[in-house]
C-alpha positions as CSV (number, residue, x, y, z in Angstrom):
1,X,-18.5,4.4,17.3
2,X,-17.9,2.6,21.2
3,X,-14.3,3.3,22.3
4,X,-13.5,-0.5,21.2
5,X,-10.2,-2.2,20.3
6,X,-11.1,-1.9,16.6
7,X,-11.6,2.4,17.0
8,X,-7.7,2.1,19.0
9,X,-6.4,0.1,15.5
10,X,-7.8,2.7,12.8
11,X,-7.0,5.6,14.9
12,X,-3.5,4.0,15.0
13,X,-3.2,3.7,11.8
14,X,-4.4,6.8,10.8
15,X,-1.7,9.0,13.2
16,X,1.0,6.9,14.5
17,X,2.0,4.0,11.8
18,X,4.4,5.1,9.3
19,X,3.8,4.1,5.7
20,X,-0.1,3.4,6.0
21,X,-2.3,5.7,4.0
22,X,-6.0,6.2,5.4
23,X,-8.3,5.5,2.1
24,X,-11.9,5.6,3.2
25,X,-14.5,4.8,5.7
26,X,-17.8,3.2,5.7
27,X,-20.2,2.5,8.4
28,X,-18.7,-1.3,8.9
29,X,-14.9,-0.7,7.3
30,X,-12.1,1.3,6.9
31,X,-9.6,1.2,3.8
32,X,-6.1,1.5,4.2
33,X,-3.3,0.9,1.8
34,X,1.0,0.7,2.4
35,X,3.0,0.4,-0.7
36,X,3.1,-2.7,-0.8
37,X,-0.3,-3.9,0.3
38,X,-3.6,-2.9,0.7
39,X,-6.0,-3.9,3.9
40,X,-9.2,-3.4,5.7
41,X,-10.6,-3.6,9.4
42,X,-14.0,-4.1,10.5
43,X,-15.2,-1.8,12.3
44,X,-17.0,-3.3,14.8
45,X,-15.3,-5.9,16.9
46,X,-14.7,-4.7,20.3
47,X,-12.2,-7.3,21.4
48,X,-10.2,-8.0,18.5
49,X,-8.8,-6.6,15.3
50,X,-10.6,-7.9,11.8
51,X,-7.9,-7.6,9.2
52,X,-8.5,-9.2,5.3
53,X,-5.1,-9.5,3.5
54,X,-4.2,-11.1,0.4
55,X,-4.1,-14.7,0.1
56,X,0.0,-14.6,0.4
57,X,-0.8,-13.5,4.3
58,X,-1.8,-17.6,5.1
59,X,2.4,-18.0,5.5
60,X,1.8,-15.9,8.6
61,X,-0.8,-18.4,10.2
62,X,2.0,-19.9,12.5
63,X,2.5,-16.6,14.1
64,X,-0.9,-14.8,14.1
65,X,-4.8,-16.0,14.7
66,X,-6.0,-17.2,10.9
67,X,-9.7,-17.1,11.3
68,X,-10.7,-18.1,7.7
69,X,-9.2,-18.5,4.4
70,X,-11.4,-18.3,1.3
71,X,-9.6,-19.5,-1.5
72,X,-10.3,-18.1,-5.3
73,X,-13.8,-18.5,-6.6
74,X,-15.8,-18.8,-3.0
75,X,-18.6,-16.5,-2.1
76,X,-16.6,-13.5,0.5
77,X,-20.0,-13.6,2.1
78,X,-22.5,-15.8,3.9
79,X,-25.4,-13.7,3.0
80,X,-25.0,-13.6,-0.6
81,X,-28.6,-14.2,-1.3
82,X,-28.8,-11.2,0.7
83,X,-26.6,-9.3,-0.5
84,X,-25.8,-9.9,-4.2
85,X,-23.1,-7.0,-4.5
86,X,-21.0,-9.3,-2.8
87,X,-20.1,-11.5,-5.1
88,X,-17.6,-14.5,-5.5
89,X,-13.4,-13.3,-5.1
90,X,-11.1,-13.4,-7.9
91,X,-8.3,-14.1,-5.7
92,X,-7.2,-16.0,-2.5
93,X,-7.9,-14.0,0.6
94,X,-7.3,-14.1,4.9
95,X,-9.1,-13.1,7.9
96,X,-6.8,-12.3,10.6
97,X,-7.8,-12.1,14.0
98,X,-5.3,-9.4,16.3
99,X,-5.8,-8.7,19.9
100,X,-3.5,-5.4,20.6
101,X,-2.1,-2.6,18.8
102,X,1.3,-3.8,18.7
103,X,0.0,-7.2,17.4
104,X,-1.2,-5.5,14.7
105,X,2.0,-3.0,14.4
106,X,4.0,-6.0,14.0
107,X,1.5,-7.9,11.3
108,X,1.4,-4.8,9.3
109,X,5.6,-4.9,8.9
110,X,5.9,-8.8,8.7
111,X,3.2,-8.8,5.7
112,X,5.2,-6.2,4.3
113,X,8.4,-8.5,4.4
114,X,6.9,-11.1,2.6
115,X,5.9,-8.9,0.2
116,X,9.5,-8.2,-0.6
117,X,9.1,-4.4,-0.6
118,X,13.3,-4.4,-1.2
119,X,13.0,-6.3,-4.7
120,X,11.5,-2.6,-6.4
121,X,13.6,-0.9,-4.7
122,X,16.4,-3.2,-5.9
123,X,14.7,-2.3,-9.3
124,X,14.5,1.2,-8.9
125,X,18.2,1.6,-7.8
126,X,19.1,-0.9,-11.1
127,X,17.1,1.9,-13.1
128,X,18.4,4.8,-11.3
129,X,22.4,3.3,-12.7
130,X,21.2,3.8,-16.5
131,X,20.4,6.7,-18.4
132,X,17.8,9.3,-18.8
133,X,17.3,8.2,-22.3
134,X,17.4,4.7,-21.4
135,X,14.9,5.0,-19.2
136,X,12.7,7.0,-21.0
137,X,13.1,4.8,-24.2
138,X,11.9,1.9,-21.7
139,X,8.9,3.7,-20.3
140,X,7.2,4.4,-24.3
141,X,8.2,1.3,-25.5
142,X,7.4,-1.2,-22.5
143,X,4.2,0.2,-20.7
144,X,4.1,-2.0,-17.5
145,X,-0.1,-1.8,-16.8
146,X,-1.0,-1.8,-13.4
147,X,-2.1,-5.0,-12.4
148,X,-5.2,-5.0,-10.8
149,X,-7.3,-7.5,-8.6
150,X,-10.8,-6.6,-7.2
151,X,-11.4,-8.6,-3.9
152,X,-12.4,-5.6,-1.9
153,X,-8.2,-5.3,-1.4
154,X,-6.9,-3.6,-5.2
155,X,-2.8,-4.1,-5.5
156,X,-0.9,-2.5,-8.1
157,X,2.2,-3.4,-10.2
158,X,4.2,-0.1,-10.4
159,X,6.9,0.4,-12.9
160,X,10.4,1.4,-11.6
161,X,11.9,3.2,-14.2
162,X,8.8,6.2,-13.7
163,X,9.9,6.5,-10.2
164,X,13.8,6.3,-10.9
165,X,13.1,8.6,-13.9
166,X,10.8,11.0,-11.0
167,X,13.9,11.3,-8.5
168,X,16.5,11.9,-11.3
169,X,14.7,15.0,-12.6
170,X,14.1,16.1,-8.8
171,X,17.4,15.9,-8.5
172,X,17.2,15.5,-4.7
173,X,14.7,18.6,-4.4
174,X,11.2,18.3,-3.2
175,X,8.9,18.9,-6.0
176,X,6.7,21.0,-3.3
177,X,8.6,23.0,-1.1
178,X,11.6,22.8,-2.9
179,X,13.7,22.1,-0.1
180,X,17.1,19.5,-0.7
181,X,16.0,15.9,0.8
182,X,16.5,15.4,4.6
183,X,18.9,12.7,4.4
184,X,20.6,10.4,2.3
185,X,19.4,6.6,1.8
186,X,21.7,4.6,3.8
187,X,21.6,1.5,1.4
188,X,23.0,3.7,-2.0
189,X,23.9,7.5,-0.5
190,X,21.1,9.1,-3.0
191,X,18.8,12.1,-1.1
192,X,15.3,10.1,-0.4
193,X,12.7,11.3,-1.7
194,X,9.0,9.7,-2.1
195,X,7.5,9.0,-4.9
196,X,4.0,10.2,-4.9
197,X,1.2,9.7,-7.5
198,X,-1.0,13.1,-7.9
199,X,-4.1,11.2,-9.0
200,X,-3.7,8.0,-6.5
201,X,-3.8,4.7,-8.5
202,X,-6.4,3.3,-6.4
203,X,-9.0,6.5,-8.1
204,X,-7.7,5.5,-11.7
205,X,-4.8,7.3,-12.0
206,X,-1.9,6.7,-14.1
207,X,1.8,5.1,-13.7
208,X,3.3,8.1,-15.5
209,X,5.9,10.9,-15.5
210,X,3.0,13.2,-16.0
211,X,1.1,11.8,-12.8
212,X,4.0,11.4,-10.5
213,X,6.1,14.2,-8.2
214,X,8.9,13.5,-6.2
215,X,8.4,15.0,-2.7
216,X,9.9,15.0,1.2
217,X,8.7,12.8,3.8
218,X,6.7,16.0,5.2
219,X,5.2,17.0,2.1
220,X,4.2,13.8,1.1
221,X,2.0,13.5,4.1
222,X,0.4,16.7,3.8
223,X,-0.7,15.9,0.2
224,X,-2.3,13.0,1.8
225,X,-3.4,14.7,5.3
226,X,-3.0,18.4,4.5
């Protein structure tokens, strides 16, 4: 692939942004996902950045380049005929158009904020105040199922008590190298830890105890990277 603006943004994101997971790569795109959002960038615009989002992303159309919105039920292609694998969206969905790394740097972290990352963590600390057993009734009794929606971006709808359940057994010890956390969490004192599922949700893994480990920053890029 040319040395193009769109090669500068996945290499970015692959090395240098915190919180953004590489996925996968095709000859056209390349998958990425953050906690709280998933995204992909077109691979072959030389000038500018290609970024789909959810449709939730049109609020940022004051401050970034919207280039089309395709609103549930529209064909995500031109050349459907063509292409019949591409078939109508189930949800709302953007094109962004960015022109520089920090651009997109700053896109990534306001589309974050509107996805109001501090809510489950607001739910995870409410968790983390009650019981074990409390938590654990919770988790048999009130299965939350992953919500799922197919638009070539997949977000999921995590439960809180399996990752305040996760750190309270870690006890604020990495579940790999066993080492205490690196620091506390400003917001509540507790050691941070990161939640980490061992079959990834996106490749049909479950939002369980049984599929989750608690781990450090470090570790829980090397499961991802190592």
């Amino acid at each position: 692939m040319n040395n193009n603006i769109s090669k500068l943004a996945i290499d970015f994101l692959r090395n240098e942004m915190n919180l953004v997971e590489f996925r996968k790569e095709t000859n056209k795109v390349a998958y990425f996902e953050t906690p709280y959002f998933h995204l992909i960038i077109e691979k072959n615009r030389k000038t500018r950045i290609s970024i789909y989002t959810e449709g939730i992303a049109i609020e940022l159309k004051n401050k970034y380049k919207l280039s089309k919105f395709l609103q549930k039920g529209e064909n995500s292609h031109s050349n459907i005929k063509s292409n019949p694998s591409r078939l109508t969206i189930n949800t709302d969905r953007c094109l962004f158009a960015l022109y520089s790394i920090e651009n997109l740097k700053n896109f990534i972290q306001d589309y974050n904020n509107l996805r109001h990352p501090q809510s489950f963590d607001k739910l995870v600390e409410d968790a983390l105040k009650e019981s074990s057993e409390t938590r654990l009734k919770r988790i048999k009794e009130n299965k939350i199922n992953l919500e799922k929606k197919i638009i070539e971006i997949i977000q999921y709808s995590r439960n809180p008590d399996i990752v305040a359940e996760r750190l309270y057994l870690a006890n604020g010890f990495c579940n790999d190298c066993g080492q205490p956390a690196p620091f506390l969490r400003k917001s509540n004192n507790t050691p941070y830890l990161e939640v980490h599922h061992i079959i990834p949700l996106s490749e049909g893994g479950e939002d369980t105890l049984e599929n989750t480990i608690a781990l450090c920053p470090n570790c829980h890029r090397k499961r991802h990277f190592g």
